[in-house]
RODO-2510 file (C-alpha; in nm, 4 decimals, decimal comma):
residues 378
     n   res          X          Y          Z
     1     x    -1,1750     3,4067    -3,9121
     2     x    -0,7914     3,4221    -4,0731
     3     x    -0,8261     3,5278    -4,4369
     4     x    -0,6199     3,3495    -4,7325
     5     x    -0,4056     3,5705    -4,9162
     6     x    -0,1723     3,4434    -5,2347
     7     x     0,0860     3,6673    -5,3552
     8     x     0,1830     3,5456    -5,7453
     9     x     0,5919     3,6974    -5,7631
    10     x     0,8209     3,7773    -5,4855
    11     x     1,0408     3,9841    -5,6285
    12     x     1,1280     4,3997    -5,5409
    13     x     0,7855     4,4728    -5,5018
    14     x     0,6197     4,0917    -5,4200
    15     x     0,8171     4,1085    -5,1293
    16     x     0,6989     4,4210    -5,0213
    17     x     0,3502     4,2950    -5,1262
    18     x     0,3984     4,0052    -4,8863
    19     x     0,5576     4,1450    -4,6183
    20     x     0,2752     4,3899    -4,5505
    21     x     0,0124     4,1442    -4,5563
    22     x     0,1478     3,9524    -4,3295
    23     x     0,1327     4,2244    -4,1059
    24     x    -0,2091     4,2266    -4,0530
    25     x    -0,3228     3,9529    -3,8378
    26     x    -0,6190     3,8697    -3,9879
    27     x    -0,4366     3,7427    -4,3189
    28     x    -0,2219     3,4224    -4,3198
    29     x    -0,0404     3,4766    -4,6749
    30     x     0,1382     3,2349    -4,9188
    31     x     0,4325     3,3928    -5,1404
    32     x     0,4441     3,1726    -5,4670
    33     x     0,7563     3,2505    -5,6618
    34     x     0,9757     3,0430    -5,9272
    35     x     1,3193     3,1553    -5,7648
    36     x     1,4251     2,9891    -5,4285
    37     x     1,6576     3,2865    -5,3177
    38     x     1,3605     3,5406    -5,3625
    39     x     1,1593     3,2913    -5,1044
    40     x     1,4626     3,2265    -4,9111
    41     x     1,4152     3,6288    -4,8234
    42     x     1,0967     3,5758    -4,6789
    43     x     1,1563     3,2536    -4,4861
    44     x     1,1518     3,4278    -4,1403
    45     x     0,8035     3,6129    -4,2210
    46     x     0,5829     3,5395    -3,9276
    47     x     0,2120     3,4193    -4,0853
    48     x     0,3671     3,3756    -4,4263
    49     x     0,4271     3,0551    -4,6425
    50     x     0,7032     3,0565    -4,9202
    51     x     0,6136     2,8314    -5,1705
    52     x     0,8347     2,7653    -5,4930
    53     x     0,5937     2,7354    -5,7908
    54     x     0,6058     2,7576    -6,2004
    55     x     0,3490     3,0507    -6,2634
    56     x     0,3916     3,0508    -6,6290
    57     x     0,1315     2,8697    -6,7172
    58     x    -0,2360     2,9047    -6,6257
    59     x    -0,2328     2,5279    -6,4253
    60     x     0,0151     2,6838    -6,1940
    61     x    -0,1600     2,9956    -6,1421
    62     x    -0,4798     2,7566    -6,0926
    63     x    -0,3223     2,5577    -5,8554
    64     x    -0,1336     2,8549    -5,6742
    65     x    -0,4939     3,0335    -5,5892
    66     x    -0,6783     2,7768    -5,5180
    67     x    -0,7385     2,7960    -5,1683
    68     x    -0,7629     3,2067    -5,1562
    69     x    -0,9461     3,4639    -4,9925
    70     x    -0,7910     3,7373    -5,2169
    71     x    -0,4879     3,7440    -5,4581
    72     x    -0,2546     4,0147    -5,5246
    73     x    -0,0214     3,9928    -5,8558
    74     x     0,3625     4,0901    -5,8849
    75     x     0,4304     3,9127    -6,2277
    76     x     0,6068     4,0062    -6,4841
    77     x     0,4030     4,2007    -6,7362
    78     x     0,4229     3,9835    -7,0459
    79     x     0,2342     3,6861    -6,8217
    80     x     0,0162     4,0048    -6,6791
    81     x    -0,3350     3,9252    -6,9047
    82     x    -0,2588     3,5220    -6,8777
    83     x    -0,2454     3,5397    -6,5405
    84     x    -0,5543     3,7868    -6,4990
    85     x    -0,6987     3,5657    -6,6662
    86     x    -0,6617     3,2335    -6,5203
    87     x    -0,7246     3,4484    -6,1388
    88     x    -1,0735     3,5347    -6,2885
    89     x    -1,1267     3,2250    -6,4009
    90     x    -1,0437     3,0605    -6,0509
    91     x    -1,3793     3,3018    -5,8722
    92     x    -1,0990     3,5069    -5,6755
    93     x    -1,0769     3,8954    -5,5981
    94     x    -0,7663     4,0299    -5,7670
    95     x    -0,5247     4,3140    -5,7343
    96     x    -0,2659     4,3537    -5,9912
    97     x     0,0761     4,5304    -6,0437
    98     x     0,2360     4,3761    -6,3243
    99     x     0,1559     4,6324    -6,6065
   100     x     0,0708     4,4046    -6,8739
   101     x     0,0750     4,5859    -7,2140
   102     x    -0,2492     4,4280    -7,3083
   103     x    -0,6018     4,6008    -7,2353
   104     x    -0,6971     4,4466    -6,9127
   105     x    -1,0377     4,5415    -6,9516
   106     x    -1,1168     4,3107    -7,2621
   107     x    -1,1528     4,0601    -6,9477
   108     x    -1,4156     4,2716    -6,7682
   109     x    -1,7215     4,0511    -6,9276
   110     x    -1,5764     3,7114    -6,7938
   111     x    -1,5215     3,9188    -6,5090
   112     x    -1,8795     3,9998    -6,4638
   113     x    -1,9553     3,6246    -6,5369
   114     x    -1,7617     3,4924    -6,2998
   115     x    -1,8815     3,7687    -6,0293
   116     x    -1,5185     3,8633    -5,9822
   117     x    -1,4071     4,2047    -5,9099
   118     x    -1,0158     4,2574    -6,0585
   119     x    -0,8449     4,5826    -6,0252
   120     x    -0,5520     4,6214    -6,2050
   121     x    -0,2165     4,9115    -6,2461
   122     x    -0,2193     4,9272    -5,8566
   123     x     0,1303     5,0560    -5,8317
   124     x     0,2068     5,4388    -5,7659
   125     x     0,1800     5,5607    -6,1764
   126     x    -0,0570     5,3704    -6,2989
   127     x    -0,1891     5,3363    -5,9631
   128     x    -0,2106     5,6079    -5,7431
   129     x    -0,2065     5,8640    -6,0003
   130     x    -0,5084     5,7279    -6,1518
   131     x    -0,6961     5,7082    -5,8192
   132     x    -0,6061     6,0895    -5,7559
   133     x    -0,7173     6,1833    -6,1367
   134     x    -1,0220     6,0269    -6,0569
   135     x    -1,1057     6,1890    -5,7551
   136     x    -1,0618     6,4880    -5,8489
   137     x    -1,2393     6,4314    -6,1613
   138     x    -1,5561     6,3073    -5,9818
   139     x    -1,5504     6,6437    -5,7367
   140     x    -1,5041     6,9083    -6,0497
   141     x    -1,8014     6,9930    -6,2239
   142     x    -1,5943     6,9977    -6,5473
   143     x    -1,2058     6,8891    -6,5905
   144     x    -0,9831     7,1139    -6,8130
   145     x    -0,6484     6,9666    -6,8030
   146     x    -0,4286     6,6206    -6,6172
   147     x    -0,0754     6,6211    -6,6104
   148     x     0,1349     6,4262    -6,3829
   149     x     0,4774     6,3973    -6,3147
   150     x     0,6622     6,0929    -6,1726
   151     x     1,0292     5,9368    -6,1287
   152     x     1,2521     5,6977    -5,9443
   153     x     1,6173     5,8595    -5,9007
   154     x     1,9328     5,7811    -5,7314
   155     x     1,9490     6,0227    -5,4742
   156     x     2,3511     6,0424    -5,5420
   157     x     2,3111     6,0593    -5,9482
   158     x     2,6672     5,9172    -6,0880
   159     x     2,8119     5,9911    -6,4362
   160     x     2,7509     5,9714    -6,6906
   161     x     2,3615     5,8539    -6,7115
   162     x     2,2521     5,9858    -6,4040
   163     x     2,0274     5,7357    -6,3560
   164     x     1,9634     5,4066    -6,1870
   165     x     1,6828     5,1364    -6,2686
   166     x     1,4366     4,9868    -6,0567
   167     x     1,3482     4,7462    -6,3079
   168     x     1,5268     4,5314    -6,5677
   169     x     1,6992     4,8548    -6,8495
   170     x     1,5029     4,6830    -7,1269
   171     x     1,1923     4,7676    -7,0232
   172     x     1,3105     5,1275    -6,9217
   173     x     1,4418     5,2078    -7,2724
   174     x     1,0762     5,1499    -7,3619
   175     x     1,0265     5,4869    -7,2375
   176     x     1,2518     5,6183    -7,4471
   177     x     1,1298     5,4635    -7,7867
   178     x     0,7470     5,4480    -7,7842
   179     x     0,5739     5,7152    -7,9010
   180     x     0,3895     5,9023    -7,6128
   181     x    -0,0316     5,9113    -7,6244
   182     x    -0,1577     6,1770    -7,4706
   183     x    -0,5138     6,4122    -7,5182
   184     x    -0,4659     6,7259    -7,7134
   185     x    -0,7709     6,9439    -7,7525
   186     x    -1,0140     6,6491    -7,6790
   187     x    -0,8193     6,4146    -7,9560
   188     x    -0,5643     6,1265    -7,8838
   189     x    -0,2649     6,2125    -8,0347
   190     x     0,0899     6,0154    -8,0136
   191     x     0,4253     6,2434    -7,9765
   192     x     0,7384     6,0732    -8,0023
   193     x     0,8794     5,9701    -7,6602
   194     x     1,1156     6,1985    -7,4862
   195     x     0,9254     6,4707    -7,6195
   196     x     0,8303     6,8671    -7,5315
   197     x     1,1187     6,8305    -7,2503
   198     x     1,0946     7,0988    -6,9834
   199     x     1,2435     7,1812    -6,5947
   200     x     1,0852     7,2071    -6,2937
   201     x     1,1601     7,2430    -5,9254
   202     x     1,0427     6,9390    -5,6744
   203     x     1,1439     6,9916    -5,3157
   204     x     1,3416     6,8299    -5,1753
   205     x     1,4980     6,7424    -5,4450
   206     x     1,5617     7,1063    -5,7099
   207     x     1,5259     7,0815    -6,0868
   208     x     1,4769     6,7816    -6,2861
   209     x     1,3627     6,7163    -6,6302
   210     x     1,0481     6,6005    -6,7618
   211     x     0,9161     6,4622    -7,0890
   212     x     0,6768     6,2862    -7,2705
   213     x     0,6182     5,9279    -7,2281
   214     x     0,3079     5,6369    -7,2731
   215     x     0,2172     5,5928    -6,9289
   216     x    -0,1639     5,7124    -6,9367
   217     x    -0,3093     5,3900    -7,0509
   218     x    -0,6855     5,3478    -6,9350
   219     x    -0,7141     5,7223    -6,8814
   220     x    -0,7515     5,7912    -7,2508
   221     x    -1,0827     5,6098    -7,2005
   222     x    -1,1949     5,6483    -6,8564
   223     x    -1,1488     6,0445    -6,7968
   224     x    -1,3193     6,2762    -7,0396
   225     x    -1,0572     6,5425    -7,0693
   226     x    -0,9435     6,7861    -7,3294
   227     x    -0,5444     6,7721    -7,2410
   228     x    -0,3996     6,4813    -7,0833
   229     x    -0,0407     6,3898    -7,0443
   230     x     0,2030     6,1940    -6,8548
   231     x     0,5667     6,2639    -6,8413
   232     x     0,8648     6,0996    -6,6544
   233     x     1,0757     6,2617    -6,4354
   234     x     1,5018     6,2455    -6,4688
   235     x     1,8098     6,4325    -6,3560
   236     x     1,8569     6,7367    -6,6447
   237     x     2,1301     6,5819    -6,8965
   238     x     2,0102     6,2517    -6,9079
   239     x     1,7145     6,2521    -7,1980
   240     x     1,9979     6,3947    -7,4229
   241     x     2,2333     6,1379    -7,3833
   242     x     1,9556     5,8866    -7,4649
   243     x     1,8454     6,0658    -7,7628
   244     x     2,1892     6,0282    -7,8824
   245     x     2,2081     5,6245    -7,8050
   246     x     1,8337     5,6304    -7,9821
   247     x     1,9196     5,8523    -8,3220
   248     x     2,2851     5,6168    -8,3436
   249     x     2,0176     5,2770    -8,3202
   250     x     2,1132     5,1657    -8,0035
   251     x     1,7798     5,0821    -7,9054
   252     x     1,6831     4,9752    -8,2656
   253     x     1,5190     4,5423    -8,2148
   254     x     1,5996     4,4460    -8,5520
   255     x     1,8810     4,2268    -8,5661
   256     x     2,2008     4,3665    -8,7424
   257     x     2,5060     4,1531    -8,8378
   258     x     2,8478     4,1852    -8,6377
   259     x     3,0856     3,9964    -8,7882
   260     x     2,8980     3,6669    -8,9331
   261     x     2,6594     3,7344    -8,5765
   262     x     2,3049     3,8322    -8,5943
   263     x     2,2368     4,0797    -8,2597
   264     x     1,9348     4,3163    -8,1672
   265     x     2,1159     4,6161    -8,0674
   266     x     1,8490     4,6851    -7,7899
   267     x     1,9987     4,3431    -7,6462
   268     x     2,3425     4,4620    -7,6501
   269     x     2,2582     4,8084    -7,5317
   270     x     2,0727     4,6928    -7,2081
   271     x     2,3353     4,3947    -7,1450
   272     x     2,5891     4,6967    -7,1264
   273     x     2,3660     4,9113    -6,9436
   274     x     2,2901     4,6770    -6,6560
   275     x     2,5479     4,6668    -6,4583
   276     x     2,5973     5,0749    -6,4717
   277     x     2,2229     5,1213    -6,3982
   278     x     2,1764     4,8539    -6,1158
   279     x     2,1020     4,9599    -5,7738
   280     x     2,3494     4,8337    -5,4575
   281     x     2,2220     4,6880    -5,1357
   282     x     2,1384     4,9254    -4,9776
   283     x     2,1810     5,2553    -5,2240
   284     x     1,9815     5,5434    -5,1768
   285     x     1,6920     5,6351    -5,4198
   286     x     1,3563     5,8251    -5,3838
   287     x     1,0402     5,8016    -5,6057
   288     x     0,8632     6,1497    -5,6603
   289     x     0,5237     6,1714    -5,8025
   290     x     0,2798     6,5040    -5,9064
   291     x    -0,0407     6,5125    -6,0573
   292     x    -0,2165     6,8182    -6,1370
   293     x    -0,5687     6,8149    -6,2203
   294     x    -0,7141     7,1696    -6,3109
   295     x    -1,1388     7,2158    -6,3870
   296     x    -1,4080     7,4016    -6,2795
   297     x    -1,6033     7,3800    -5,9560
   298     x    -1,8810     7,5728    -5,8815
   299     x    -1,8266     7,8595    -6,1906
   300     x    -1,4961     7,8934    -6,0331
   301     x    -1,1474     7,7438    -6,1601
   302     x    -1,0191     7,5193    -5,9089
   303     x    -0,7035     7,3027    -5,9458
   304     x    -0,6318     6,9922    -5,7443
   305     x    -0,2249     6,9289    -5,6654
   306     x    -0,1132     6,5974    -5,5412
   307     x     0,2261     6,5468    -5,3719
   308     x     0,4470     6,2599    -5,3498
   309     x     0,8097     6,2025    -5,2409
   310     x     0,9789     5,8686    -5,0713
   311     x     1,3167     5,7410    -4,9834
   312     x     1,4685     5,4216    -4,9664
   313     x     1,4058     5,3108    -4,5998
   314     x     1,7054     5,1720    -4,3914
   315     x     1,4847     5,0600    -4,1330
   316     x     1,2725     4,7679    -4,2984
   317     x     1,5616     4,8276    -4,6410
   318     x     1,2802     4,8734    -4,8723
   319     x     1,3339     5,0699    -5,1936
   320     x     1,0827     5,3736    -5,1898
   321     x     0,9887     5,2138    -5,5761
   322     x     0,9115     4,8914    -5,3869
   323     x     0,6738     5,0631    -5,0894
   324     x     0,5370     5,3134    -5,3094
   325     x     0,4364     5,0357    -5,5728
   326     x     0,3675     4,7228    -5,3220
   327     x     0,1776     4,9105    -5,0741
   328     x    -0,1135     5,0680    -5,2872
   329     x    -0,1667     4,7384    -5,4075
   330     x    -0,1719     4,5814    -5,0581
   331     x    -0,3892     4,8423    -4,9498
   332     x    -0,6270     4,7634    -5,2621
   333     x    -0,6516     4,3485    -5,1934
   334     x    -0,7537     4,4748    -4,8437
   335     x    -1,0410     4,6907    -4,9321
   336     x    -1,1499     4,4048    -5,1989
   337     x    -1,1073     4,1482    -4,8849
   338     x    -1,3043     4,3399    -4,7017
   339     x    -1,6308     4,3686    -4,9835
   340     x    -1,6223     4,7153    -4,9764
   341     x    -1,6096     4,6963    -5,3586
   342     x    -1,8551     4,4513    -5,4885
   343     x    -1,9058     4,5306    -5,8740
   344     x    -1,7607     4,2883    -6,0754
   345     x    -1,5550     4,3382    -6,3650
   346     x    -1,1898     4,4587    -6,4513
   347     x    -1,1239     4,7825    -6,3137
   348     x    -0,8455     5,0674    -6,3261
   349     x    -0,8085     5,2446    -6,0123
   350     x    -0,9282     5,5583    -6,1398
   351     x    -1,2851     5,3981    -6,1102
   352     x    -1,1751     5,3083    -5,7212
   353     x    -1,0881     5,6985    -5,7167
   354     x    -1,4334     5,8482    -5,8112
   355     x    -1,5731     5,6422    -5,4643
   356     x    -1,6678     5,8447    -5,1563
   357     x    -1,3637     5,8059    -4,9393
   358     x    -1,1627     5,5960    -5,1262
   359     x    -0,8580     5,8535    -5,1943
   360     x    -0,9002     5,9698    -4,7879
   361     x    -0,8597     5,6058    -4,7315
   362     x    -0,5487     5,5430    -4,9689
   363     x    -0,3737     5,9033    -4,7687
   364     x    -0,4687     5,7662    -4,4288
   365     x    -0,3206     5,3918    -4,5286
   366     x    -0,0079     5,5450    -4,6546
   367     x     0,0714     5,7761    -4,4367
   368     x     0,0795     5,4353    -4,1581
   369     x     0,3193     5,2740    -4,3514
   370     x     0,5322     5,5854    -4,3754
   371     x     0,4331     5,7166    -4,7405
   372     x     0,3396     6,0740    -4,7540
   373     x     0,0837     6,1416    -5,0226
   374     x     0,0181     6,5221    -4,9843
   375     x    -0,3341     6,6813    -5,1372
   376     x    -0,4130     7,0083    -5,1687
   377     x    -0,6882     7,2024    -5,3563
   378     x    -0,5943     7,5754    -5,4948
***
């Protein structure tokens, strides 16, 4: 019997969300999105519905899932908890990439009440990083240290930023001006972002620069670890320049007056930055992602390497950010379609990790779709 899926948000990664459900014949899919030209894209989707729809309010999500098997979630992240929300709510399996700044879990006991199972950050970091940290964390007898590594680059950097976003600058420049929480010696501790910068090699691509920023999020609760950090990944050259823009207030939201005006400088800033630090049709870009998780196994050290690297593909013209993000999260909804997880509740996918088989399965899913997630143990 066909399976419902609805996909809330069609945009970059929605797309890709929809697109690859409707690849699999046992789904018939419907693509709810507020913007006609993102719907317009998928209009020639065989087993997929574009319907335009107002999802900013929990009666439109209601209405939107009411007929579903499974729903996956592409919104953006400030309607991420109302929307997770209104999904449990509604009795329906969820998978979720929006990256709401809110604590998803603090919905895991009307999760459980409802007898709906949500898992949420399934997008490649949070996402597949998590899953991999919790694997390996359920095989090691006793973890030491987690660090991972991960990016999104133009594969022809261009000066004088040397950097291109996947995502709206705004919400990029975040990176640069929260302060970083990572584990140090078994206590949380928060650096300030763009912090402890340092160079390393990735093939294919050579050096690039990494530094601090807040991207573990449920791991500071889920993986008992004495050193724990995330850092993002761009060309070397480009943190300085925005430490400059930072220490000058560029990114500073209090308003400011300009001549009898009241402006946020962050709102100037990223109106500026847009247009440098927007991608063409078509442009090259990659998405690299490492995670390193070192322990004991056994009475002997043992460290678990993960491998990740993706380019924009001409073929289908996804963006590597899009598949890398969309497909996890496809790949999730399918595995919650299928009741192979049952317990309810709100979950990261670090708990998904710690299953028998689950990371094989993520790999093997991948790797069809033309993702290369490497995994090696030293």
């Amino acid at each position: 019997m066909t399976r419902k899926a609805v996909v809330l948000g069609c945009g970059l990664v929605g797309a890709t969300i929809a697109r690859d459900m409707a690849a699999d014949p046992r789904f018939e899919v419907t693509a709810f999105d507020a913007s006609a030209e993102n719907l317009r894209k998928l209009a020639d989707v065989p087993r997929l519905t574009p319907r335009q729809a107002d999802l900013g309010t929990p009666d439109g999500v209601r209405v939107a899932v009411a007929d579903a098997d499974v729903v996956l979630g592409a919104m953006p992240s400030a309607l991420g908890l109302m929307v997770l929300r209104t999904v449990i709510e509604s009795g329906k399996p969820f998978a979720d990439i929006s990256f709401m700044a809110e604590d998803a879990t603090q919905l895991s006991g009307l999760a459980r009440e409802k007898g709906v199972t949500a898992v949420v950050d399934c997008g490649v970091a949070p996402g597949l990083a998590n899953l991999a940290i919790g694997h390996s964390h359920a095989h090691l007898d006793r973890t030491d240290r987690v660090v991972y590594y991960v990016g999104g680059l133009p594969k022809q950097p261009s000066w004088p930023y040397l950097y291109k976003a996947p995502f709206a600058p705004s919400d990029v420049i975040e990176e640069y001006t929260r302060p970083a929480r990572m584990v140090e010696n078994g206590k949380v501790v928060a650096k300030p972002a763009m912090s402890d910068p340092e160079r390393l090699s990735f093939p294919p691509v050579g050096e690039l620069e990494a530094f601090n920023t807040d991207g573990l999020r449920s791991l500071l609760d889920t993986i008992a670890c004495p050193h724990m950090v995330e850092k993002t990944l761009r060309y070397p050259g480009h943190i300085e320049l925005m430490a400059v823009l930072r220490q000058t207030g560029f990114f500073k939201k209090e308003e400011i007056d300009v001549r009898g005006v009241r402006v946020r400088p962050l709102d100037v800033t990223a109106k500026l930055l847009f247009p440098m630090w927007t991608y063409q049709p078509g442009e090259e870009e990659f998405t690299i992602l490492r995670v390193i998780v070192e322990g004991e196994k056994g009475g002997r050290p043992q460290r678990h390497v993960y491998d990740l690297y993706d380019e924009y593909d001409h073929a289908t013209k996804q963006s590597s950010m899009a598949r890398t993000t969309g497909f996890p999260c496809a790949i999730v909804a399918r595995i919650l379609s299928d009741g192979e997880i049952t317990e309810p509740g709100v979950q990261p996918p670090e708990i998904l990790g710690r299953r028998p088989g689950m990371m094989d399965r993520m790999i093997e899913e991948l790797a069809r779709r033309g993702v290369h997630l490497k995994y090696r143990v030293e």
